[in-house]
Z-matrix of the N, CA and C atoms (Angstrom, degrees):
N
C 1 1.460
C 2 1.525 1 109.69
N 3 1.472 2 112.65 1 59.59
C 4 1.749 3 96.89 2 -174.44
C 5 1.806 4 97.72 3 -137.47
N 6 1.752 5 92.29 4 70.36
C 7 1.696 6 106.73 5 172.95
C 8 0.876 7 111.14 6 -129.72
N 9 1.322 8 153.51 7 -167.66
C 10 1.373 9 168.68 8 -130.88
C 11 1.562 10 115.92 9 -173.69
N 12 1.186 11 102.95 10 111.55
C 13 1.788 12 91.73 11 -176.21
C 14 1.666 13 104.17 12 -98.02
N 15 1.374 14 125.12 13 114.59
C 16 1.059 15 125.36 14 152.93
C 17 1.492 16 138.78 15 -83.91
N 18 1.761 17 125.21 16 105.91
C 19 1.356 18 120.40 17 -178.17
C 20 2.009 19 114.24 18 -106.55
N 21 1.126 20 76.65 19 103.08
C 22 1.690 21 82.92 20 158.02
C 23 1.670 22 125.99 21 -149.92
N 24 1.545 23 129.68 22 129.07
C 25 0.975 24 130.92 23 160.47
C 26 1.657 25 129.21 24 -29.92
N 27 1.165 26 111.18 25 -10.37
C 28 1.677 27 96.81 26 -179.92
C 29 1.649 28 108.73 27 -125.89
N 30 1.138 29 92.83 28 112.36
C 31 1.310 30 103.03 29 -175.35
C 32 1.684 31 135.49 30 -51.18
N 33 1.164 32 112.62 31 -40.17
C 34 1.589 33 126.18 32 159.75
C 35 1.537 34 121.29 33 -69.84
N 36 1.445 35 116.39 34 -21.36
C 37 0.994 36 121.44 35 158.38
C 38 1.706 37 126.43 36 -70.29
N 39 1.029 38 105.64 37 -63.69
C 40 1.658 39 135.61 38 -178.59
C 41 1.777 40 99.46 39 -54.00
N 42 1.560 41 118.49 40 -45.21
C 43 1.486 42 110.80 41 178.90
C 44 1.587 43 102.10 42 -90.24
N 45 1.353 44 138.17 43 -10.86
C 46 1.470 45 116.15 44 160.90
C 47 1.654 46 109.71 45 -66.45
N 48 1.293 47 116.55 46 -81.18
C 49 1.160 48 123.43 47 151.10
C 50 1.885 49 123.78 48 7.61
N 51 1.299 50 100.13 49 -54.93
C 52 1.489 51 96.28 50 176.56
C 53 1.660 52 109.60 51 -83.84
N 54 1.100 53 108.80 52 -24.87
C 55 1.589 54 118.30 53 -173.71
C 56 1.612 55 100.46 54 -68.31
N 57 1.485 56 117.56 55 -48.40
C 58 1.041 57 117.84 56 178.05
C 59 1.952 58 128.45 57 -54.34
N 60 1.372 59 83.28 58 -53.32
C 61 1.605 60 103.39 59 161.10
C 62 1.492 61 121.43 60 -58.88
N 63 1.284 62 133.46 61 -34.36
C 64 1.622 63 130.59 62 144.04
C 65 1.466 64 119.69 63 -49.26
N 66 1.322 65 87.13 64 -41.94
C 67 1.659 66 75.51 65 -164.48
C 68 1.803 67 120.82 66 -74.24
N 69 1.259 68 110.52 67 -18.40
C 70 1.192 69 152.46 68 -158.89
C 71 1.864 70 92.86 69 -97.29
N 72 1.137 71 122.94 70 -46.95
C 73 1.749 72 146.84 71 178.69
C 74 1.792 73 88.45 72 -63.72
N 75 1.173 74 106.62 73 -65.75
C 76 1.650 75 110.19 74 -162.51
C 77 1.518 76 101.82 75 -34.43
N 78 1.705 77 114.86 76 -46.93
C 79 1.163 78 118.42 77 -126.60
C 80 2.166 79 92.04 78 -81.54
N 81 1.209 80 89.15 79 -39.47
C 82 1.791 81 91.85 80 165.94
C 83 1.150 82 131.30 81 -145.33
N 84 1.298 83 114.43 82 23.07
C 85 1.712 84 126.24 83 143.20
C 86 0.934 85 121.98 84 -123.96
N 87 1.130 86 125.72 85 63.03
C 88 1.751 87 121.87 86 -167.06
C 89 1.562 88 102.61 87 -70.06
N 90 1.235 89 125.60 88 7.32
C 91 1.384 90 120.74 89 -178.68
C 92 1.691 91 111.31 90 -101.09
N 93 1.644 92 103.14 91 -8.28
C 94 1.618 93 125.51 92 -177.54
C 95 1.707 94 98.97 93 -74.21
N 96 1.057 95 101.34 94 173.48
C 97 1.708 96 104.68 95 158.06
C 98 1.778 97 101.74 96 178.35
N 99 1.182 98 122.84 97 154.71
C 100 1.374 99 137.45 98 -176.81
C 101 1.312 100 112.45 99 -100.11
N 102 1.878 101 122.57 100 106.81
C 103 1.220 102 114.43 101 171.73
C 104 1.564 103 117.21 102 -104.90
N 105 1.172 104 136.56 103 112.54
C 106 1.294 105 153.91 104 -173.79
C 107 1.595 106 111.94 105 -71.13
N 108 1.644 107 112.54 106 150.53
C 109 1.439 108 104.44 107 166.53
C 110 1.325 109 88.73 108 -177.54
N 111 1.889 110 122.69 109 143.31
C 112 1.318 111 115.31 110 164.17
C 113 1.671 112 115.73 111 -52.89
N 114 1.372 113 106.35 112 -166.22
C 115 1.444 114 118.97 113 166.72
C 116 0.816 115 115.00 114 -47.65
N 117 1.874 116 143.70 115 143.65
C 118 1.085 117 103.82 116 149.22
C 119 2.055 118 113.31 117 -107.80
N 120 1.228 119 109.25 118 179.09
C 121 1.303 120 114.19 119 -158.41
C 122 1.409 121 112.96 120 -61.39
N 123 1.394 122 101.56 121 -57.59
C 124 1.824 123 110.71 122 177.69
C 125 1.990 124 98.34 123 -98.94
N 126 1.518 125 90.04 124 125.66
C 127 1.500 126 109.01 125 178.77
C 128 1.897 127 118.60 126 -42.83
N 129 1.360 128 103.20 127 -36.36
C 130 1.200 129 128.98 128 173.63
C 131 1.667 130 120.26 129 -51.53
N 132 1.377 131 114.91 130 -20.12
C 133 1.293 132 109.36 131 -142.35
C 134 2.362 133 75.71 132 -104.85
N 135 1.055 134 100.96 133 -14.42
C 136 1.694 135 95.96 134 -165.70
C 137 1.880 136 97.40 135 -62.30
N 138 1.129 137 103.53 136 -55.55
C 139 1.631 138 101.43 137 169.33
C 140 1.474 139 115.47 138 -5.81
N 141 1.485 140 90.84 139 -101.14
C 142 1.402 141 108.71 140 160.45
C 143 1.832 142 133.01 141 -14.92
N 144 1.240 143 102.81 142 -43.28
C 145 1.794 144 119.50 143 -164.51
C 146 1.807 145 73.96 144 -76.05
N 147 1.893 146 120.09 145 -64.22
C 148 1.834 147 123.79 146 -130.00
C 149 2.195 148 63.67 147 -64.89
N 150 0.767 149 127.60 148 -56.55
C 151 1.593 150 113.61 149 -134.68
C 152 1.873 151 97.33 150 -68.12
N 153 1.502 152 113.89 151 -44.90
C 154 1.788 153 128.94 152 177.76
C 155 1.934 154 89.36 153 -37.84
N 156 1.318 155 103.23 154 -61.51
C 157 1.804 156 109.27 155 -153.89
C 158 1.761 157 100.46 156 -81.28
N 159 1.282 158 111.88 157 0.67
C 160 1.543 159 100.45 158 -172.88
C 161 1.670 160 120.52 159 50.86
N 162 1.619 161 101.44 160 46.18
C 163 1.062 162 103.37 161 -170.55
C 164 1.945 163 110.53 162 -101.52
N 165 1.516 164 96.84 163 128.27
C 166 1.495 165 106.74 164 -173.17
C 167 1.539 166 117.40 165 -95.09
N 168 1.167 167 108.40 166 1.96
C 169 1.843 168 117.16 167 -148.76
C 170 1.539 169 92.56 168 -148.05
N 171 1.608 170 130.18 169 126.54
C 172 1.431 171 116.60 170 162.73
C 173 1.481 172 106.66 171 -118.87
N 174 0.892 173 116.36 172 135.08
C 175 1.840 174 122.92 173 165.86
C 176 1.833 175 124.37 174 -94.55
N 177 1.428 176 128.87 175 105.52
C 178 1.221 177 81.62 176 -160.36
C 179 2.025 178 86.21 177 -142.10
N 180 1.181 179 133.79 178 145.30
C 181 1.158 180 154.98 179 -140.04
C 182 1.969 181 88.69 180 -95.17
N 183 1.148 182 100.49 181 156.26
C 184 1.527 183 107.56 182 166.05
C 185 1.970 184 105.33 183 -77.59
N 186 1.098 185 74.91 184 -78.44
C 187 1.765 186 82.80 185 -173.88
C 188 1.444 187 124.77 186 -38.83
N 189 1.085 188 149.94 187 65.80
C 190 1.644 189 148.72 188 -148.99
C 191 1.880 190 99.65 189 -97.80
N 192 1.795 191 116.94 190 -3.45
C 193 1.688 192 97.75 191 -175.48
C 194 1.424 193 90.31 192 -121.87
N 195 1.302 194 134.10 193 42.47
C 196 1.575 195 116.08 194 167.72
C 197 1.600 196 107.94 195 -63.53
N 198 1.423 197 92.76 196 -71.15
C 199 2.313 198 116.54 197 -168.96
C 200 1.766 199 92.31 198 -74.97
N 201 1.227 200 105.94 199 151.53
C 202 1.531 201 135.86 200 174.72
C 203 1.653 202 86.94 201 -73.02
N 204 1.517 203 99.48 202 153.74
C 205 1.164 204 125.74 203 159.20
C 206 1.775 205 118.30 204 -86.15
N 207 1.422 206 98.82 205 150.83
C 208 2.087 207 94.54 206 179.40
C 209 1.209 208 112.89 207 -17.71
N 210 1.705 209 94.26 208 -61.40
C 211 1.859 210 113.25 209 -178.20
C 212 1.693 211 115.50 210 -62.32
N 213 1.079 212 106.24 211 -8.37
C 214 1.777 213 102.67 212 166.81
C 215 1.683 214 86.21 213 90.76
N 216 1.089 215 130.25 214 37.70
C 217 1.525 216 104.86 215 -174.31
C 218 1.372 217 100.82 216 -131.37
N 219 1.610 218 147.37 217 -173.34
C 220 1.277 219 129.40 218 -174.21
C 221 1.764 220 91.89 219 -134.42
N 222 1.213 221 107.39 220 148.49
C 223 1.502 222 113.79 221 172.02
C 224 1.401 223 115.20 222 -77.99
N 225 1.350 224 141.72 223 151.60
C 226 1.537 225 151.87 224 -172.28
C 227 1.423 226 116.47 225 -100.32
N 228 1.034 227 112.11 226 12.20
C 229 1.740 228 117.08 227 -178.88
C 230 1.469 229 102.76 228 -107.70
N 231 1.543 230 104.46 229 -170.01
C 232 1.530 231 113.04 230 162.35
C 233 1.371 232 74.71 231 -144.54
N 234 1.295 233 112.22 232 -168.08
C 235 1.607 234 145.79 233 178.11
C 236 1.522 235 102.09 234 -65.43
N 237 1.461 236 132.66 235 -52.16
C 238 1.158 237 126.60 236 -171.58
C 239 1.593 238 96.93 237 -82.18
N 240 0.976 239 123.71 238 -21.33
C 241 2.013 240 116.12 239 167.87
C 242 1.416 241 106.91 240 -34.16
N 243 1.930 242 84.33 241 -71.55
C 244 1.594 243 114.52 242 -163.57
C 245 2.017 244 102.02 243 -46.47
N 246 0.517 245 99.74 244 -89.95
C 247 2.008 246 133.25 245 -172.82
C 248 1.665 247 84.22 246 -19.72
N 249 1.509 248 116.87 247 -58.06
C 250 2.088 249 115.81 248 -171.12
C 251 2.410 250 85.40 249 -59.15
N 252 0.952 251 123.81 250 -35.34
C 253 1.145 252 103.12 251 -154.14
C 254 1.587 253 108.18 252 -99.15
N 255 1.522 254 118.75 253 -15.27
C 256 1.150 255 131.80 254 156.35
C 257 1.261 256 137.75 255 -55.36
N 258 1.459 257 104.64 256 -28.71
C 259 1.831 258 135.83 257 -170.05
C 260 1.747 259 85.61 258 -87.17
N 261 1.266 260 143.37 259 -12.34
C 262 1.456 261 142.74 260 -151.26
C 263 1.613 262 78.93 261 -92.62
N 264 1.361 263 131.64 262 -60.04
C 265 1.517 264 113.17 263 -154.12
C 266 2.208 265 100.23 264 -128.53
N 267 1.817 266 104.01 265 11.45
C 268 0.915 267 90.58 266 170.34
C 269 1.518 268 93.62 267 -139.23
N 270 1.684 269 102.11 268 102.11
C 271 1.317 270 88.38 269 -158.38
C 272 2.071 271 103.77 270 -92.72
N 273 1.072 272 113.47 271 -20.32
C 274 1.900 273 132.91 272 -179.71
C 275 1.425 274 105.31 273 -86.27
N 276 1.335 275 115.37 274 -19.46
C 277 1.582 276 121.31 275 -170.66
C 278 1.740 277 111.30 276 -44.30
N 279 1.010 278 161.78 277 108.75
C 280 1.361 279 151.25 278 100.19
C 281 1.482 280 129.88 279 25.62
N 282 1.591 281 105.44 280 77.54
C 283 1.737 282 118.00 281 -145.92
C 284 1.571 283 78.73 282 -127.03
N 285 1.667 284 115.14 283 139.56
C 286 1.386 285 128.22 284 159.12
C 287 1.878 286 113.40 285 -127.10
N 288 1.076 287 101.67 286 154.98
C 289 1.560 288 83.61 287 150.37
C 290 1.675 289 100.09 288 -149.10
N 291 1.244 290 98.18 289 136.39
C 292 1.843 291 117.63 290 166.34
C 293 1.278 292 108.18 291 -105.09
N 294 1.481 293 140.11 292 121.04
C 295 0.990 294 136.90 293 -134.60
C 296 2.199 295 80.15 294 -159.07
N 297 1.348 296 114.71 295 146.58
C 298 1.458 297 126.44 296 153.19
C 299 1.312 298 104.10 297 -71.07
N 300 1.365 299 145.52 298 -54.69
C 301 1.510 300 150.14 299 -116.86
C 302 1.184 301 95.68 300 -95.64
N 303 1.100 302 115.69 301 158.56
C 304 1.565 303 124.16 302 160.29
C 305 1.450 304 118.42 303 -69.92
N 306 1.366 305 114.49 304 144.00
C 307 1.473 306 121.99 305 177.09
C 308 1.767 307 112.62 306 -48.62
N 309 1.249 308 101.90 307 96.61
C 310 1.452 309 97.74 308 164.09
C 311 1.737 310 135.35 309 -58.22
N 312 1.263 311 122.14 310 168.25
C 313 1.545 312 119.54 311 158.66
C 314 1.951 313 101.67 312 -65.58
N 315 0.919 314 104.60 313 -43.38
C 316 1.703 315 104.83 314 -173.53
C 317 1.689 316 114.77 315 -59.25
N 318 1.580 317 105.21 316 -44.18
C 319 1.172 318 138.21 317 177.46
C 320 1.752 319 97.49 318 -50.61
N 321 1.262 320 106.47 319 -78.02
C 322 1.453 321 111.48 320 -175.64
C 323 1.348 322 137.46 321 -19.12
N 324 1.931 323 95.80 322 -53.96
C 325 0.989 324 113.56 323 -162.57
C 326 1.777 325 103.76 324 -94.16
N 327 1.329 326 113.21 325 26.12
C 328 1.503 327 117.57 326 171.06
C 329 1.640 328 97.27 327 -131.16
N 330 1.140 329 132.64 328 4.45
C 331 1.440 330 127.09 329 176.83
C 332 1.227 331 126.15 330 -76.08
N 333 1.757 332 114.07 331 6.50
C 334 1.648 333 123.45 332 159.11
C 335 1.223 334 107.51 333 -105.01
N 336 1.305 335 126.64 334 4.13
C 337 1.487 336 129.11 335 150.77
C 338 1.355 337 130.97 336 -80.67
N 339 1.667 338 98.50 337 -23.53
C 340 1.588 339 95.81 338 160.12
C 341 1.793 340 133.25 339 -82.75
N 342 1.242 341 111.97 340 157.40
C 343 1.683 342 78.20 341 162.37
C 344 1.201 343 116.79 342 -96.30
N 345 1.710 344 130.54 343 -0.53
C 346 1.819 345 116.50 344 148.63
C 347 1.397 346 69.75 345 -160.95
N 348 1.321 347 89.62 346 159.54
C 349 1.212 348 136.92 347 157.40
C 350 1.928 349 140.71 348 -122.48
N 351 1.095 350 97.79 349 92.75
C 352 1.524 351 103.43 350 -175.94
C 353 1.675 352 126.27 351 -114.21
N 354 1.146 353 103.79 352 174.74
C 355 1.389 354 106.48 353 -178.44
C 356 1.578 355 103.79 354 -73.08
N 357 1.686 356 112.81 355 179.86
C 358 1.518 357 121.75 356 162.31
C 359 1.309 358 113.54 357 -66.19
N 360 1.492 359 126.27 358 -37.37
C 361 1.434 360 125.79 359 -128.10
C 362 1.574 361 83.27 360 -111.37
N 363 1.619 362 122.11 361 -21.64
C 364 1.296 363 121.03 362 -163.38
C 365 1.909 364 107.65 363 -102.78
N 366 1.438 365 95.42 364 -1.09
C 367 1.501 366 112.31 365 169.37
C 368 1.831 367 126.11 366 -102.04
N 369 1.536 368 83.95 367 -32.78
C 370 1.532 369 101.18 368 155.33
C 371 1.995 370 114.68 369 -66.01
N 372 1.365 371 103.45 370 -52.46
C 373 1.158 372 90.35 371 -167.99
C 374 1.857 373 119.05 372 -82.55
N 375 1.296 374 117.42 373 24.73
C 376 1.462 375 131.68 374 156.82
C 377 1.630 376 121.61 375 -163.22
N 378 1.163 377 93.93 376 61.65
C 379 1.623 378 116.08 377 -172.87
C 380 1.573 379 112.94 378 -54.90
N 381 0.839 380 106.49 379 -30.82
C 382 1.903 381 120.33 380 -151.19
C 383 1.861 382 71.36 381 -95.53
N 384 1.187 383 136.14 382 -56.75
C 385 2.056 384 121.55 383 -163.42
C 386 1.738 385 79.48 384 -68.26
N 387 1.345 386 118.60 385 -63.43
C 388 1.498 387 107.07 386 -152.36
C 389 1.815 388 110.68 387 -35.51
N 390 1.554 389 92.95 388 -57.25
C 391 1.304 390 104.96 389 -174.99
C 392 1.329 391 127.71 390 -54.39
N 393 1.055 392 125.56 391 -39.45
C 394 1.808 393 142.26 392 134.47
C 395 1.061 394 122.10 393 -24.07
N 396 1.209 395 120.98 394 -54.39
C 397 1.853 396 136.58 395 155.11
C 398 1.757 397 110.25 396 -33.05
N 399 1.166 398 71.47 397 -60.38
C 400 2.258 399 89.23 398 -154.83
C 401 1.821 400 96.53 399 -68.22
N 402 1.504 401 112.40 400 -33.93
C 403 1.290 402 115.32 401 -161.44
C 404 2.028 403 89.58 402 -67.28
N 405 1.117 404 105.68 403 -52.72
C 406 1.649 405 129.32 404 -157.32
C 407 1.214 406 102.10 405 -57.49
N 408 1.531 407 121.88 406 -39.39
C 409 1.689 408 139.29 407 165.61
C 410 1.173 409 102.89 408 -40.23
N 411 1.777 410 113.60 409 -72.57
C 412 1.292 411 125.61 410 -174.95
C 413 1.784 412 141.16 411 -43.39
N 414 1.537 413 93.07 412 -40.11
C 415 1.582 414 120.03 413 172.20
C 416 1.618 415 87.73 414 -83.18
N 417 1.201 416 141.01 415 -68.88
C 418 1.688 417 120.16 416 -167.67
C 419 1.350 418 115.91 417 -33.10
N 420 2.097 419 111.17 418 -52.41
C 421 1.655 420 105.85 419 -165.91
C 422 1.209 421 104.36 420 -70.24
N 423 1.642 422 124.88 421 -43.33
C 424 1.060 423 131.52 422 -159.17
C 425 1.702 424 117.66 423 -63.72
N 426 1.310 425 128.90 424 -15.31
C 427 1.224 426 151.26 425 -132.04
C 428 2.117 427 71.45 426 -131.71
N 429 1.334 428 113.76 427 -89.21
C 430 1.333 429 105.79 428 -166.89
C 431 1.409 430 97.18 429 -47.82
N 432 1.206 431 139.96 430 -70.98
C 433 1.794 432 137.35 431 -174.85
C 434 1.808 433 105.10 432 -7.92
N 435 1.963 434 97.77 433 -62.87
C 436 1.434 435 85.83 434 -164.77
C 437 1.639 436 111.03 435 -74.45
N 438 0.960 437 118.52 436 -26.92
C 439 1.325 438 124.21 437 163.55
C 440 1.705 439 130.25 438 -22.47
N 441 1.334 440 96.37 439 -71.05
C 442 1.554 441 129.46 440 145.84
C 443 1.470 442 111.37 441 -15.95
N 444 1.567 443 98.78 442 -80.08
C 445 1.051 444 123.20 443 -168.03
C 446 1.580 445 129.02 444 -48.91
N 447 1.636 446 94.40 445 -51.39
C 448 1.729 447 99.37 446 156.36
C 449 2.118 448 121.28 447 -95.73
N 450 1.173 449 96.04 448 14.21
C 451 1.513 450 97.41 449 138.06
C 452 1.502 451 133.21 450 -56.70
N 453 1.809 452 88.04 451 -62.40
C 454 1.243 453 123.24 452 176.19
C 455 1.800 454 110.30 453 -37.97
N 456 1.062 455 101.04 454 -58.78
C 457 1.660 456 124.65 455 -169.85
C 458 1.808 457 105.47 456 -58.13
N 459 1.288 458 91.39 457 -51.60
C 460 2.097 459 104.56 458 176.98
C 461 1.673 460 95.13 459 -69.73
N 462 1.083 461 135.38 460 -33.98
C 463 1.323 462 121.56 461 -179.99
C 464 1.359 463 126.33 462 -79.35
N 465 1.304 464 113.76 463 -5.21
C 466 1.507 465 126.64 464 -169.28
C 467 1.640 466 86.04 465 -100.00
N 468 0.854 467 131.10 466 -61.72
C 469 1.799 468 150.50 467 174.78
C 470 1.392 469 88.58 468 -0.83
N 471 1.850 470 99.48 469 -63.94
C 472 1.452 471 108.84 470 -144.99
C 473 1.342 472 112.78 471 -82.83
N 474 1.842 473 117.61 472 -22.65
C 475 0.981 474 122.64 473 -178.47
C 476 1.671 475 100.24 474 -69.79
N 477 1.523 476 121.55 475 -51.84
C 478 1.781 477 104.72 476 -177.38
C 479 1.316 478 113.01 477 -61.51
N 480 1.242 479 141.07 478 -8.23
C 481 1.271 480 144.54 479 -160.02
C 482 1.255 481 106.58 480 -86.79
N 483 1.741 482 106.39 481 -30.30
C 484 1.126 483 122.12 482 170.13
C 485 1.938 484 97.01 483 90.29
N 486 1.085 485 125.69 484 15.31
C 487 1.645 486 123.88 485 -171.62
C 488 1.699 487 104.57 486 -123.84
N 489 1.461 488 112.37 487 25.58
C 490 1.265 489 113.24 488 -169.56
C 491 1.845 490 88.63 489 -77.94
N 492 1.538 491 116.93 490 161.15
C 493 1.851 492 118.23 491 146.95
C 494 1.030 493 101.59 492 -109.49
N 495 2.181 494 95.69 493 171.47
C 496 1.667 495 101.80 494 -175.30
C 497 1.584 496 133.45 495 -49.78
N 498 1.589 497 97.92 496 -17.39
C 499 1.440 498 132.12 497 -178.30
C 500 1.527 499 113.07 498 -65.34
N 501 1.531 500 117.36 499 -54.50
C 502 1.164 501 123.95 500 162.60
C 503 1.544 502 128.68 501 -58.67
N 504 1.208 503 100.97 502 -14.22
C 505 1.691 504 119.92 503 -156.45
C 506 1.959 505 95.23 504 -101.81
N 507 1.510 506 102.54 505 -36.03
C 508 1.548 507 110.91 506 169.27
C 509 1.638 508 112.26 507 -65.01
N 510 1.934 509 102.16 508 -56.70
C 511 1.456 510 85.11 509 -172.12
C 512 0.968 511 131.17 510 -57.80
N 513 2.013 512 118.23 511 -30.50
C 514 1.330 513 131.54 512 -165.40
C 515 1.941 514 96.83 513 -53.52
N 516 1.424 515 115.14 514 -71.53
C 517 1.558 516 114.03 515 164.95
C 518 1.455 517 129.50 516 -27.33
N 519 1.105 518 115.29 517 -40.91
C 520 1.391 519 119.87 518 173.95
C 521 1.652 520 106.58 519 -73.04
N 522 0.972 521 114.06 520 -44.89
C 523 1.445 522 114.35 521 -173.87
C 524 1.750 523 108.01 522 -72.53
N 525 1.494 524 128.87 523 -57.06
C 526 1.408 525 130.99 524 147.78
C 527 1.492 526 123.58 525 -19.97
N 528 1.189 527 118.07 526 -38.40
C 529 1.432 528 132.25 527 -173.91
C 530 2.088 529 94.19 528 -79.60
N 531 1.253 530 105.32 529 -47.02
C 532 1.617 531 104.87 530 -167.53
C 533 1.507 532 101.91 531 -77.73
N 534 1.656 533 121.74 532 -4.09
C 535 1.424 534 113.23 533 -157.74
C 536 1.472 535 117.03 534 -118.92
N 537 1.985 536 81.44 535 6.03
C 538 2.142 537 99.86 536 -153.74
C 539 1.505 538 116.27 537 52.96
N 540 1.004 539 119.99 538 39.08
C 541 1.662 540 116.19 539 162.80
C 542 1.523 541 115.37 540 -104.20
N 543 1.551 542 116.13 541 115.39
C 544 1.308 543 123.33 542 174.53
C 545 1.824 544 123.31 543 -44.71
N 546 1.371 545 102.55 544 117.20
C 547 1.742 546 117.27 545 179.93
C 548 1.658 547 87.25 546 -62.07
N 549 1.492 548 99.53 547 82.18
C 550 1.440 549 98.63 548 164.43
C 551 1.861 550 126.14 549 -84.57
N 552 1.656 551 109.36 550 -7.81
C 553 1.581 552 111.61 551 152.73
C 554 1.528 553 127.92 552 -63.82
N 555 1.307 554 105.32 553 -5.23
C 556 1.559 555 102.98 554 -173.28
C 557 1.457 556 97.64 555 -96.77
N 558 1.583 557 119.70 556 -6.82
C 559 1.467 558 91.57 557 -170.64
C 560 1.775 559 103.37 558 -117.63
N 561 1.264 560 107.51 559 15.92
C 562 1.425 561 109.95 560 -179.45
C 563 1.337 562 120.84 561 -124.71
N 564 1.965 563 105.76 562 130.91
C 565 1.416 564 98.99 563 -154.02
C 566 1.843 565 101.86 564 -99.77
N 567 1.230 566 108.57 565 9.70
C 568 1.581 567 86.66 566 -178.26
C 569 1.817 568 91.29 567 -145.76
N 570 1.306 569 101.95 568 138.25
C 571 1.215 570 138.11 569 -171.25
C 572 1.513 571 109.40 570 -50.49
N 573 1.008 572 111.02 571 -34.19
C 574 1.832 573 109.17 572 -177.45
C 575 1.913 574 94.15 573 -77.72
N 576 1.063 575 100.43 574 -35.08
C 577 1.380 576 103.98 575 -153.42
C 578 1.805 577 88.89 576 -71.50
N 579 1.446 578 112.37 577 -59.47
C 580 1.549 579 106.94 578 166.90
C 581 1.398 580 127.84 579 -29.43
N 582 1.515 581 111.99 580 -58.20
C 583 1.408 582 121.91 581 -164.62
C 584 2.087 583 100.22 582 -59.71
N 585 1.093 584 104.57 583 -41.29
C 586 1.370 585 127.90 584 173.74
C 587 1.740 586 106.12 585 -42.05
N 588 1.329 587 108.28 586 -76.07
C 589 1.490 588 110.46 587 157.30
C 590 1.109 589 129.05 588 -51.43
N 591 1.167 590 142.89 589 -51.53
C 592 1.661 591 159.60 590 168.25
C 593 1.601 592 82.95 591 -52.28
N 594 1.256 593 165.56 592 -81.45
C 595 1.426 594 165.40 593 -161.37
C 596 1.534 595 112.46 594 -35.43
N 597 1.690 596 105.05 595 -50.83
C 598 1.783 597 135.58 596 179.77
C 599 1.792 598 95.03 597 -63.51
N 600 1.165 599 107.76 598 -53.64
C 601 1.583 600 110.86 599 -168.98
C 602 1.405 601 114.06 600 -71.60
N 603 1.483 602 136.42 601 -44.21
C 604 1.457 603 151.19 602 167.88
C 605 1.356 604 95.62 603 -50.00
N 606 2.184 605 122.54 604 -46.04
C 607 1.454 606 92.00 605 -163.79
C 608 1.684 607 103.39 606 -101.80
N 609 1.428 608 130.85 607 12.13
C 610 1.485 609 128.86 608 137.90
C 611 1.491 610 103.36 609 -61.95
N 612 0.817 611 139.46 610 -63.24
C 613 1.617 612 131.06 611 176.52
C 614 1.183 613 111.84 612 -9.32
N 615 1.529 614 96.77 613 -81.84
C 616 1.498 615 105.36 614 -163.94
C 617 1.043 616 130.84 615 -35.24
N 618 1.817 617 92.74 616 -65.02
C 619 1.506 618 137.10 617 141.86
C 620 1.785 619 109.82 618 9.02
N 621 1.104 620 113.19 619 -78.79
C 622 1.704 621 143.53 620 169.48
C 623 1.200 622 98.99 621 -24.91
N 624 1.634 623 106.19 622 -70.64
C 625 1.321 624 121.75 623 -146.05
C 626 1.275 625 110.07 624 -70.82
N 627 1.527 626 120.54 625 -50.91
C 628 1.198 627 142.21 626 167.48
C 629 1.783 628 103.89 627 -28.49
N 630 1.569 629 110.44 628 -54.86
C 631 1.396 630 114.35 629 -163.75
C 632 1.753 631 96.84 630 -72.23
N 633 1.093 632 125.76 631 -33.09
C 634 1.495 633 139.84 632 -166.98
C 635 1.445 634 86.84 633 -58.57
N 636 1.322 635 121.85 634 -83.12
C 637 0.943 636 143.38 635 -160.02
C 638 2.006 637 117.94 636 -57.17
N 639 1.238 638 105.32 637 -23.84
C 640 1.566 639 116.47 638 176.05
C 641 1.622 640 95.90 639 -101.69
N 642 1.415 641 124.37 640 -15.74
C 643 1.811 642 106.42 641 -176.66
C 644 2.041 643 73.01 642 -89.47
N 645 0.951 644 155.44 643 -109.10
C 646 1.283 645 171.20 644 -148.43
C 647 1.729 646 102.97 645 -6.40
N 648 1.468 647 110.71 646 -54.09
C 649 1.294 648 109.26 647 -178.56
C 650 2.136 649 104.79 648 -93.64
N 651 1.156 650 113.96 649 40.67
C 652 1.245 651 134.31 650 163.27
C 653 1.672 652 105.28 651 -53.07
């Protein structure tokens, strides 16, 4: 997970911008890289994209309805939409927005949802701290994530083992809840049928970890 998700609607903008930010990445993270993409339509679908791109870092513009979408259609958010509805299942995530526009009233009142918010010209003019910033964000979540993650893995252990406590049985939920993984024990009433699921989930686990662990020693 050591990319950069860039969202903005304008396309000539958003690919200078990212070019710049690579090139700028090379110079002392060459292990960073900037993955770009307009809006997308249903809010839901970004989940999906940060986890596909291994993305640790998001960048994301106020304005999201200037440029048409593929489909010719325009998205209904701005940046401060997106970011209040993003914070719902990514709540530690590493969210910016650099924006041209002036600070709106709308704007404002989502700027404790970011973790900063700045202008272009004021990101341009100390790129190398910003970028240091955003990188340092990225390695913190990403570092607790895998952490988490093989928590996650020792807690499932204990539940097939059948030697888990209610204690273990809390954190595993608490931790699922921070990771978006469905409390799939709450919805199953017979035990074979669980262990069955709980089996599927241990071997995505691993699964995970394995990939964590082979992108890391890259």
């Amino acid at each position: 997970m050591k990319n950069i998700g860039l969202i903005d609607d304008k396309d000539i903008s958003r690919r200078a911008f990212m070019l710049k930010l690579n090139l700028e990445l090379e110079k002392s993270f060459p292990e960073w890289r900037v993955v770009d993409s307009k809006p997308f339509k249903e809010i839901k679908t970004y989940h999906q994209w940060i986890l596909e791109n291994e993305i640790s870092v998001l960048i994301i513009d106020e304005r999201l309805d200037e440029e048409k979408l593929d489909d010719g259609s325009y998205v209904r958010y701005f940046g401060s939409d997106l970011v209040k509805k993003l914070r719902m299942f990514l709540k530690d995530f590493p969210i910016y927005c650099i924006t041209n526009i002036e600070i709106t009233e709308q704007l404002k009142k989502a700027l404790n949802y970011f973790n900063l918010t700045l202008s272009r010209k004021s990101f341009d003019d100390d790129i190398d701290n910003y970028l240091n910033l955003f990188i340092r964000s990225g390695i913190s979540f990403y570092t607790e994530f895998k952490n988490e993650l093989s928590r996650l893995g020792e807690l499932s252990v204990l539940i097939a083992s059948g030697k888990a406590t209610q204690d273990d049985l809390k954190e595993l939920q608490s931790i699922q809840t921070r990771l978006v993984i469905p409390h799939f024990s709450e919805d199953l009433s017979s035990r074979e049928t669980y262990l069955i699921e709980l089996e599927k989930q241990i071997g995505a686990i691993k699964d995970m970890q394995e990939k964590l662990v082979n992108y890391l020693n890259r």
